[in-house]
N, C-alpha and C positions, 0 to 999 in steps of 0.2 A: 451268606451268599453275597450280599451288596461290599463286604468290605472287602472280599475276592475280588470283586471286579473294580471296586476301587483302586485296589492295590496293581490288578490286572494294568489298569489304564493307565497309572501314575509310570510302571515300569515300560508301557507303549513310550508314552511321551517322552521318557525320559534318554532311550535310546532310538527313538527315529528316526529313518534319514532326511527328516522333511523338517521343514517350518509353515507353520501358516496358524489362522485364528482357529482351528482346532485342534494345536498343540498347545494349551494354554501353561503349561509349565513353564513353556520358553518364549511365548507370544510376548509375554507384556516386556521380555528385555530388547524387544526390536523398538519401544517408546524411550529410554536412552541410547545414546549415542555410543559411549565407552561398554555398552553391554549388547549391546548388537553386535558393532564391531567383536566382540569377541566373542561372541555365539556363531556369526559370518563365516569368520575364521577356522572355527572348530567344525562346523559342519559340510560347508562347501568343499568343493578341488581345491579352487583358488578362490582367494578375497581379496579385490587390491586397497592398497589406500585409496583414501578418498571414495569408497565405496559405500554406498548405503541399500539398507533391505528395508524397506517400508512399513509399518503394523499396516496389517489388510493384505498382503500379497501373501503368496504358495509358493513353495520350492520341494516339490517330491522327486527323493532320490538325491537328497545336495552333493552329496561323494561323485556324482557328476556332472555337475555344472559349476564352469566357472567363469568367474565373474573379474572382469579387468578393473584396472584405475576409474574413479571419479564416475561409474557407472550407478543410477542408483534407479533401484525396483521399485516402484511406486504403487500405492494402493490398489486392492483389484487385479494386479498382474498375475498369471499363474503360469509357474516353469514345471514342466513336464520331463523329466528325463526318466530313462531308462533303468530298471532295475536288475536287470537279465546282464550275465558276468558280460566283458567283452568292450572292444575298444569302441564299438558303434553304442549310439545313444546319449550321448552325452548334449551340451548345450553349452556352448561356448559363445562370450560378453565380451568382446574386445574394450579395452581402453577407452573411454570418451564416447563410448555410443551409448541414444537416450533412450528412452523408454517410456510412451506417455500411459497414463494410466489405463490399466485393464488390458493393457497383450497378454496377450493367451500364444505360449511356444508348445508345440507337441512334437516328440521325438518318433513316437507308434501311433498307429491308426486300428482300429477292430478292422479283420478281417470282413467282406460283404462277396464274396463269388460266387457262392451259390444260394440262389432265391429260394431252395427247398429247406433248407437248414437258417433256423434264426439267428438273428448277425450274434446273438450275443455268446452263443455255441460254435463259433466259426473260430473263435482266436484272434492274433492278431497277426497283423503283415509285420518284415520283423524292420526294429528300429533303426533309424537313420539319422545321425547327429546333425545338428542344425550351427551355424555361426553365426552372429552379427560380429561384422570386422567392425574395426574403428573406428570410430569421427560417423558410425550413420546414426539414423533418426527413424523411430516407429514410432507411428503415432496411434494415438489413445483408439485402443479396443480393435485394433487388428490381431489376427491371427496367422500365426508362423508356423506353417505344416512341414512336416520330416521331411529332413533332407537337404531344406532350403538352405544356400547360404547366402546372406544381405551384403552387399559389396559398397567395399568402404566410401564412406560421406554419400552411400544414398540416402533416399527419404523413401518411408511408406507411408503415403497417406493413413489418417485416420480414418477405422472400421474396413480397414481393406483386409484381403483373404488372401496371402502370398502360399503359392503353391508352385513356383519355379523360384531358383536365382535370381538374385538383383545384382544386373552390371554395379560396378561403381560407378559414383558421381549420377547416379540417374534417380530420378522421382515415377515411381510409379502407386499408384493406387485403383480401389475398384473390387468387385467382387467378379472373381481371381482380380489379382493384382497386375493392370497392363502397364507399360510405360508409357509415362502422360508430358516427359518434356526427358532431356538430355544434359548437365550441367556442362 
């Protein structure tokens, strides 16, 4: 029985669409450089140069999320996309946008409309791809809800809740995320 599941798990791991510290087959090739990059490459959409994927971060569902130049995933991050067929759910990384540690992006949310039925029976609302364009900035341990897209060379403050659109060029933070100056 235990070498069943042994074998069960090796063969999870081995074909998943994800990365993170409990895929440990492929975890430890995200501590070199030449062996990320090419685990990055095999598993994501896109992987650009200059890209790095951090040990300690999650990417579930990498076939759709991708990731621009010079962009890199740092500990604690977790990407959320979607595993339901279809052009919506994805999670797109422009070029040169940063990422401080521990954003959390989510593509779907559990359904909650009716108070009679428990959320976790309800389903979910269906998913909604999210972007950070270019040149922006999120900082450490914010959260990126469905749908959003982050407009280029903004900033999210850290530990903020983005639950709309970020113009470009603006700084906003806060739990929801308000705009707190204009560049």
């Amino acid at each position: 029985m235990m070498i069943k599941e042994i074998y069960r798990k090796i063969k999870y791991w081995k074909n998943a669409d994800r990365i993170g510290p409990d895929i440990p087959l492929t975890h430890w090739r995200l501590h070199f450089k030449t062996k990320m990059f090419s685990l990055c490459k095999a598993k994501f959409g896109a992987f650009g140069e200059g890209a790095e994927f951090r040990p300690g971060a999650y990417a579930i569902t990498c076939s759709k999320i991708h990731i621009g130049k010079n962009v890199i995933i740092r500990p604690s991050c977790m990407l959320f996309a979607d595993s339901r067929e279809g052009d919506e759910g994805t999670i797109t990384i422009e070029e040169n946008a940063m990422l401080g540690s521990g954003v959390h992006i989510y593509v779907a949310n559990h359904r909650f409309d009716n108070p009679e039925i428990p959320i976790i029976d309800q389903g979910h609302y269906p998913p909604k791809s999210v972007i950070l364009k270019k040149g922006c900035w999120v900082g450490a341990n914010s959260i990126i809800l469905p749908g959003v897209i982050i407009g280029e060379n903004a900033v999210v403050g850290a530990g903020s809740v983005v639950t709309k659109n970020v113009v470009a060029k603006t700084i906003v933070a806060g739990c929801p995320a308000k705009i707190i100056n204009i560049r």
